[in-house]
C-alpha positions in Angstrom: -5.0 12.1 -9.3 -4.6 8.4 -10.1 -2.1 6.4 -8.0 0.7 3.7 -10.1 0.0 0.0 -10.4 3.4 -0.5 -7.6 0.6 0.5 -5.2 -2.6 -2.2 -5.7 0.8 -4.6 -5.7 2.8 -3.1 -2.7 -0.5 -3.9 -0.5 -0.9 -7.5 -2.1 2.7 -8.0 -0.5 1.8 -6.2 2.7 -1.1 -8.5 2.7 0.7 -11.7 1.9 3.1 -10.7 4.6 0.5 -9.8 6.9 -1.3 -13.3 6.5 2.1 -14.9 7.1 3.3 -17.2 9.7 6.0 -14.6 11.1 8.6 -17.3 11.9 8.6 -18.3 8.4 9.1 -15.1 5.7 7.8 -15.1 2.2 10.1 -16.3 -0.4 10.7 -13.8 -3.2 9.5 -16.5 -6.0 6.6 -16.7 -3.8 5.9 -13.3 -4.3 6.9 -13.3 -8.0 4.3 -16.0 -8.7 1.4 -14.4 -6.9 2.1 -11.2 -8.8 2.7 -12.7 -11.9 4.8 -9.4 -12.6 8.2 -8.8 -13.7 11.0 -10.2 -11.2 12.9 -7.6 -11.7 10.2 -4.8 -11.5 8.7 -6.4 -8.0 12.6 -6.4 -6.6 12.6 -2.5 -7.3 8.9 -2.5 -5.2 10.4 -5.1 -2.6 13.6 -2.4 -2.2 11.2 0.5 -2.0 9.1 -1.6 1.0 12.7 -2.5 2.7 14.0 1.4 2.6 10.7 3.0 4.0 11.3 0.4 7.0 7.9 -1.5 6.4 9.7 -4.9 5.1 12.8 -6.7 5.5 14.3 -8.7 3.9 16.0 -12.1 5.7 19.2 -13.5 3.7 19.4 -16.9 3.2 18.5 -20.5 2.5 15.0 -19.9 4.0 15.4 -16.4 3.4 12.4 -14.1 2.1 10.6 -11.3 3.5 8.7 -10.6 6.7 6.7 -7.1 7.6 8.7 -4.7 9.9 5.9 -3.7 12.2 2.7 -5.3 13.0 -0.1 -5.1 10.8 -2.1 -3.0 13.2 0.9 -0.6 13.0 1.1 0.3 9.1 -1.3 2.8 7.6 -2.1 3.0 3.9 -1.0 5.9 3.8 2.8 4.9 4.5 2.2 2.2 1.7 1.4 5.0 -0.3 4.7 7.2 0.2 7.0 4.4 -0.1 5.8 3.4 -3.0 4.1 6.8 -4.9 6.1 9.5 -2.4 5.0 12.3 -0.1 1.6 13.2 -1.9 1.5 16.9 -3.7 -1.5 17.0 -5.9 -1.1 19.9 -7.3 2.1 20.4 -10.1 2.1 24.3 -9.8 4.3 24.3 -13.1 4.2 28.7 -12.8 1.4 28.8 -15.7 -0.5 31.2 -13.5 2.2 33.7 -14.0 2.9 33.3 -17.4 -1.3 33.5 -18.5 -1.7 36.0 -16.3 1.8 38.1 -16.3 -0.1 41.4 -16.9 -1.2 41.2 -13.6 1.3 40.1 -11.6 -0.1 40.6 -8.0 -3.6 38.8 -8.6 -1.4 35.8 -10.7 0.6 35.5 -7.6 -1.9 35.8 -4.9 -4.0 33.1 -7.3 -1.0 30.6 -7.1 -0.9 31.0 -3.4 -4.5 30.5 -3.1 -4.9 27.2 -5.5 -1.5 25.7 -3.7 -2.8 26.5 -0.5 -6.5 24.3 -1.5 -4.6 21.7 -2.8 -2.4 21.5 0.2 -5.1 21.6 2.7 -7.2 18.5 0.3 -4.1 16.7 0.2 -3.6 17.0 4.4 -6.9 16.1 4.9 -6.6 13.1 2.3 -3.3 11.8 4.2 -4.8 11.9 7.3 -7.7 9.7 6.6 -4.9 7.1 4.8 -2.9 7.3 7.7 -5.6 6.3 10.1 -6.7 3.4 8.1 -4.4 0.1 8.6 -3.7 -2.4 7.1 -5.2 -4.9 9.8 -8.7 -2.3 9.4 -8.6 -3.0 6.4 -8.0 -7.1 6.2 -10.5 -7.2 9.7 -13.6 -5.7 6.9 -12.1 -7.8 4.3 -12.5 -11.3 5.4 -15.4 -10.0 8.1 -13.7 -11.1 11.3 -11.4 -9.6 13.8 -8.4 -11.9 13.5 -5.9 -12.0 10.7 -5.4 -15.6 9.9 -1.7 -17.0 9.7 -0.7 -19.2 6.9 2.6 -20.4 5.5 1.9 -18.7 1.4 5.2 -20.7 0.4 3.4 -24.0 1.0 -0.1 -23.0 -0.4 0.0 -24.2 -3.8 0.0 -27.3 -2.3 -3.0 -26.7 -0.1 -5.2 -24.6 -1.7 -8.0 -26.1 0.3 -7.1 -24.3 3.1 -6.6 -21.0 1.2 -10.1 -21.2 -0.3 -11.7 -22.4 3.1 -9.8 -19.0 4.9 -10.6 -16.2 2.2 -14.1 -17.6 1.0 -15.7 -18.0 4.5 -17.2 -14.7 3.9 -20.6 -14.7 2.9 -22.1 -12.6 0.6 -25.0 -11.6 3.5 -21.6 -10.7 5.6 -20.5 -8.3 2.7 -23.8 -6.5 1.9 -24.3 -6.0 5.7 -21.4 -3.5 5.3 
């Protein structure tokens, strides 16, 4: 299985969002420039965040976006199925059948048995997701257990304080874990 591009970009923007001052929300050229992607491809992603109640959007002249929910309260795994969909593995296009048509009972318990595996992996691989959030994961990230606020629609012009609050993480910090 190999997840879509939208998804390493739909948790850059949760993480953007996540790192921002919640009275002030992340414009949408903001976004676009820190993505360096497609304006018209990261609105799609932006909708697909808004209708899956993780973002929203706030109209305006300081308009932008905000997250919906904490960042202690949104899993990967939601990132995951509002951007990929519910997770199904396995395609089951019917090929059992068709290879194995002269045999009709065993192609069908076969079909039942593979779906079933994948069904279970997939269960077991949504449940791990869903435990891990996006405040886990920025708490291992920068090695401390506060999310640091910044404003990311004035950090071009201090990108001092950006390197000071992403780079304070050693090296020795990162092989200890």
């Amino acid at each position: 299985m190999k997840l879509n591009k939208s998804l390493e970009q739909a948790i850059c923007i949760i993480t953007l969002l996540a790192t921002q001052d919640k009275a002030i929300p992340v414009t949408s050229s903001v976004i676009n420039h820190r993505l360096n992607g497609s304006p018209t491809y990261i609105k799609k992603l932006m909708r697909k965040l808004v209708v899956n109640n993780l973002v929203t959007s706030v109209s305006g002249n300081n308009g932008g976006f905000t997250l919906v929910h904490s960042p202690d309260d949104i899993s990967i795994l939601q990132i995951v199925e509002a951007v990929e969909g519910k997770v199904s593995t396995y395609p089951n296009s019917g090929l059992i059948d068709v290879v194995f048509q002269d045999m009709q009972v065993a192609a069908n318990q076969g079909e039942v048995v593979l779906a079933e595996t994948f069904e279970q992996a997939d269960s077991l691989w949504s449940q791990y997701l869903a435990k891990q959030s996006v405040a886990d994961l920025l708490y291992k990230t920068l090695g401390r257990n506060a999310i640091p606020v910044l404003n990311w629609n004035e950090l071009d012009e201090h990108k001092s304080i950006l390197k000071k609050v992403f780079n304070s993480v050693s090296s020795a910090e990162v092989d200890e874990k």
